[in-house]
C-alpha positions as CSV (number, residue, x, y, z in Angstrom):
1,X,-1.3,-21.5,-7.8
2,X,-0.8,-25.1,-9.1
3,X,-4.7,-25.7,-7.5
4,X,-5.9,-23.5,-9.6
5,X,-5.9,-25.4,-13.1
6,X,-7.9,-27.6,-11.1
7,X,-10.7,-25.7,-10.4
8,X,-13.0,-23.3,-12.6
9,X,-14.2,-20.4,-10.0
10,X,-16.9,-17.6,-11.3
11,X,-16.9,-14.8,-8.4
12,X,-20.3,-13.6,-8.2
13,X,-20.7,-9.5,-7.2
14,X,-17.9,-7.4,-6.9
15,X,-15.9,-8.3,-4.3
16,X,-11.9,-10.4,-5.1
17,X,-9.1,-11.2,-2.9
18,X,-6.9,-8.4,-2.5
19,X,-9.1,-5.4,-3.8
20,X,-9.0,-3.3,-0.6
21,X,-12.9,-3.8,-0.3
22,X,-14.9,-3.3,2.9
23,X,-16.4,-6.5,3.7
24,X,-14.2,-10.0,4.6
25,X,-16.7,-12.0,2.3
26,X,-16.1,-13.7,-1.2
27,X,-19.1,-15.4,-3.5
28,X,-18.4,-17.6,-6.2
29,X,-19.7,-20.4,-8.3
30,X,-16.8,-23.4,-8.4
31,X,-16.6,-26.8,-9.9
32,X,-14.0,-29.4,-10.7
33,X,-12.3,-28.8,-14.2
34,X,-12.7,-31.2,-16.7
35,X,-15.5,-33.0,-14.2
36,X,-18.9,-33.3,-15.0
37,X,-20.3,-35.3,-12.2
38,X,-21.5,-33.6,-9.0
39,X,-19.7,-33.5,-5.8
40,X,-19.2,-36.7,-3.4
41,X,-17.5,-36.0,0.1
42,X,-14.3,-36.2,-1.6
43,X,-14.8,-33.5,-3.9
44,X,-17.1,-31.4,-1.7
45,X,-14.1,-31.2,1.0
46,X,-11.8,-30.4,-2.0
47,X,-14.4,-27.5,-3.4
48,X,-15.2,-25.9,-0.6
49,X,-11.5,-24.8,0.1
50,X,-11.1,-23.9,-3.4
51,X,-11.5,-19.7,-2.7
52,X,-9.2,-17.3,-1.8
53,X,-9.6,-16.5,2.2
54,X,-12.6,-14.4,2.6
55,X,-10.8,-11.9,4.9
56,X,-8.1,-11.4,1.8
57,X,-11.2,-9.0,0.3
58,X,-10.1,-7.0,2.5
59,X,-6.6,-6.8,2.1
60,X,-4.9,-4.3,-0.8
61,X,-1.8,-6.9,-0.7
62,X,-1.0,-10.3,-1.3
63,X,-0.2,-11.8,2.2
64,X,0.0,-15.3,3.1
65,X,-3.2,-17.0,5.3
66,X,-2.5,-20.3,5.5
67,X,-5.5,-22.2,7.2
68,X,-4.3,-23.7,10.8
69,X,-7.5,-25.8,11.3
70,X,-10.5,-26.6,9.0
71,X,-13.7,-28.7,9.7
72,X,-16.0,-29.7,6.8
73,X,-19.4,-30.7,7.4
74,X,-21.2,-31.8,4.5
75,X,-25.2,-31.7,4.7
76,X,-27.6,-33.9,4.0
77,X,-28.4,-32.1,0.2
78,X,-25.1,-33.4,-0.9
79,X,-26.0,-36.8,-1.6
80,X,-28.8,-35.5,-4.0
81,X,-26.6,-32.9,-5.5
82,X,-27.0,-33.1,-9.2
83,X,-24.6,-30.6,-10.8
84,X,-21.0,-30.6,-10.9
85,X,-20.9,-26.7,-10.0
86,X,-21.1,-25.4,-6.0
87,X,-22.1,-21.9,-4.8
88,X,-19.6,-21.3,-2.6
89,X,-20.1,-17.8,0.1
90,X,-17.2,-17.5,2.2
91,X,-17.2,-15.2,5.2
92,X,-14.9,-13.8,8.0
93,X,-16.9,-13.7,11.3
94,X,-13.7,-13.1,13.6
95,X,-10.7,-11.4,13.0
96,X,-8.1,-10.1,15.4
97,X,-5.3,-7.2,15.5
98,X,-2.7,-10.3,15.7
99,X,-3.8,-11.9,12.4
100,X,-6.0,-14.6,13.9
101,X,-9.4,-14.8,11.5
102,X,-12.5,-17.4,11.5
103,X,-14.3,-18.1,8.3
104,X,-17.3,-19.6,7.7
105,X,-18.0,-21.2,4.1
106,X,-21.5,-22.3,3.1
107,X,-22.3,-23.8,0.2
108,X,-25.2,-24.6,-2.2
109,X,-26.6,-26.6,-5.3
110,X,-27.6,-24.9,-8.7
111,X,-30.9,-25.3,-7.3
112,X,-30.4,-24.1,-3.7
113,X,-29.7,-26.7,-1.6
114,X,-27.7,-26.5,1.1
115,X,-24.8,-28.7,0.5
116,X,-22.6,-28.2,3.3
117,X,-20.5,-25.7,5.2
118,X,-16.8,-25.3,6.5
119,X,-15.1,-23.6,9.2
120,X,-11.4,-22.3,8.9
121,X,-9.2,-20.5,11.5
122,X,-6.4,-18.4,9.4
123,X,-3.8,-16.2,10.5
124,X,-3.1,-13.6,7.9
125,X,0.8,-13.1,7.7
126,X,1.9,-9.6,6.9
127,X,-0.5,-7.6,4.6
């Protein structure tokens, strides 16, 4: 994906998109490449889209899951956030037999605060 030589993503644990795993949940640190400032709204909003879908852990195939509706609500932390990198843990709390998922993305500071979170609704397209 073009995004992606924007970003620099370290997946924590042992869970990646399309690996046929149990649970509908991706970690990962993820920063800016080529940026060394922390995140503002701007790039927190960009960031905390920047994994996979989190119910695509679950999937042994590439499918589409474009994102129908996303609300980012950045938390008070941000504004003292003081490294460019985010802790981003992305999980699927609803999906349905249709395709319809809702994911929850929380994200953190190197030193654990609480930066802001996201909701998503999906709809997984084949797979």
């Amino acid at each position: 994906m073009p995004i992606s030589t924007s970003t620099e993503i370290g997946p924590v644990g042992s869970a990646r998109p399309c690996a046929g795993g149990a649970e509908a949940e991706l970690v990962a640190w993820v920063r800016l490449a080529e940026d060394d400032l922390p995140p503002d709204a701007l790039r927190f909003v960009f960031l905390v889209d920047a994994l996979a879908p989190s119910c695509s852990a679950v999937l042994s195939t590439l499918a589409p899951v474009p994102t129908v509706e996303i609300t980012v609500r950045p938390a008070a932390g941000l504004a003292a956030a003081s490294s460019p990198w985010l802790l981003l843990r992305a999980t699927t709390r609803q999906a349905d037999p249709s395709g319809w998922s809702s994911e929850w993305v929380d994200a953190w500071g190197r030193d654990g605060t609480h930066l802001g979170s996201a909701q998503q609704l999906r709809v997984v397209r084949g797979g």
